[in-house]
Residue frames as qw, qx, qy, qz and C-alpha x, y, z in Angstrom:
[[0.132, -0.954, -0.176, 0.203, 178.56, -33.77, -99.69],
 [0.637, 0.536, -0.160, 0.531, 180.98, -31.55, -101.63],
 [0.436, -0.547, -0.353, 0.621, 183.40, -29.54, -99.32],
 [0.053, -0.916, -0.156, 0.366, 183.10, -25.87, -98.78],
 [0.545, 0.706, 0.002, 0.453, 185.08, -23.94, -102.13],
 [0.586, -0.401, -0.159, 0.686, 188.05, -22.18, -100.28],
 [0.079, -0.210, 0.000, 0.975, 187.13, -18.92, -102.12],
 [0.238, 0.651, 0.711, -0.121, 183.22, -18.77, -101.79],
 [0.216, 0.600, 0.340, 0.691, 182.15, -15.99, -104.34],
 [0.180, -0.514, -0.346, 0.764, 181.61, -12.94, -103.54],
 [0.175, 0.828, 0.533, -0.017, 179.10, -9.82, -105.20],
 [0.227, -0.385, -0.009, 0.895, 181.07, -6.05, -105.54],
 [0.155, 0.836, 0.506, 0.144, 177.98, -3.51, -106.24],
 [0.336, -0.189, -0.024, 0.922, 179.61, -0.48, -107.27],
 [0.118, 0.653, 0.481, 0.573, 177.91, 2.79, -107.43],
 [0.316, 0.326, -0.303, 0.838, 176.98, 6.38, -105.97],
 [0.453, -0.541, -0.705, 0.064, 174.18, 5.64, -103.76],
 [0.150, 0.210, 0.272, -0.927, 173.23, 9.59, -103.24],
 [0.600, -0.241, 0.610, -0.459, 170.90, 8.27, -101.24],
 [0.004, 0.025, 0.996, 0.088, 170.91, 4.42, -101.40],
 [0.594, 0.133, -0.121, -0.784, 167.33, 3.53, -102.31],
 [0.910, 0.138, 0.360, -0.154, 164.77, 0.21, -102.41],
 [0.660, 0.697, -0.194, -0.203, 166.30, 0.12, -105.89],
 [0.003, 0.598, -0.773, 0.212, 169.72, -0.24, -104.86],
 [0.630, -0.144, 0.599, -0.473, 168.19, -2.73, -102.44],
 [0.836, 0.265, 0.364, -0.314, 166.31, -4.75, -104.62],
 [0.779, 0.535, -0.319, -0.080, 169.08, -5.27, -107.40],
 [0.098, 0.717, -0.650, 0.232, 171.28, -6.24, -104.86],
 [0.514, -0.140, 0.752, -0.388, 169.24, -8.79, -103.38],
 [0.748, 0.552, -0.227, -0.288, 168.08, -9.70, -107.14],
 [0.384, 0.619, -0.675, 0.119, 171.77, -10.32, -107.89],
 [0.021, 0.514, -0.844, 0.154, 172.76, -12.45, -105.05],
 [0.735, 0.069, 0.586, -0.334, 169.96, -14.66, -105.05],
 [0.639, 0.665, -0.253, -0.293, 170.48, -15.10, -108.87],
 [0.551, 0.662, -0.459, 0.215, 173.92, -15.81, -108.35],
 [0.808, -0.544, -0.070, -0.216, 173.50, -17.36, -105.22],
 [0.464, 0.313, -0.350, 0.751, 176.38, -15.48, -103.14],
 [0.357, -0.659, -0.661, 0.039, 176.62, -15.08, -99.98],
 [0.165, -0.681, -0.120, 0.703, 178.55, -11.76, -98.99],
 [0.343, 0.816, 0.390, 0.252, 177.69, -8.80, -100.87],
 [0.346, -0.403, -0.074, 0.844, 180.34, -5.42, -100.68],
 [0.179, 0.904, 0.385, -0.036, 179.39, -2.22, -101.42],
 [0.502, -0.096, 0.185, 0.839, 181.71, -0.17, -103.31],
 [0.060, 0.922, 0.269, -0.273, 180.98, 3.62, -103.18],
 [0.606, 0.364, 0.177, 0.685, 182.11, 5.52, -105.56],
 [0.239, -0.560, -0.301, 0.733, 182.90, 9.43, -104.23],
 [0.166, 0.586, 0.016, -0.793, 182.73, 10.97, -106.98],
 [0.713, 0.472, 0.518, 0.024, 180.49, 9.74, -110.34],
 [0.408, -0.085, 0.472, 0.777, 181.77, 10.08, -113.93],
 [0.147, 0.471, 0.650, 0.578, 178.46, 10.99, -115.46],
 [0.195, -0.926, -0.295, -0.134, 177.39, 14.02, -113.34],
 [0.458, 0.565, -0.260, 0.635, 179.35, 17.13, -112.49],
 [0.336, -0.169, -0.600, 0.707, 180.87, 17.79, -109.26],
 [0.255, -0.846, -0.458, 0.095, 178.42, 20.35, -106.89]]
């Protein structure tokens, strides 16, 4: 049995989730089964690059 990696990966899903969505969802759970990781952060972004401000 190998021992536990002292820095287990880790996922950072960046984006502007106005409104999170299955989508979101489903590439995120895509991804870490893929890449079989177990914590996953979300990293909102406040204010996107490719759409102008409201």
């Amino acid at each position: 049995m190998s021992p536990e990696p002292a820095n287990p990966p880790l996922l950072v899903f960046g984006g502007t989730f106005d409104p999170v969505h299955l989508g979101h969802l489903g590439a995120v759970s895509a991804l870490r089964d893929a890449l079989q990781v177990e914590t996953v952060i979300w990293l909102p972004a406040g204010e996107p690059p490719h759409r102008l401000p409201p």
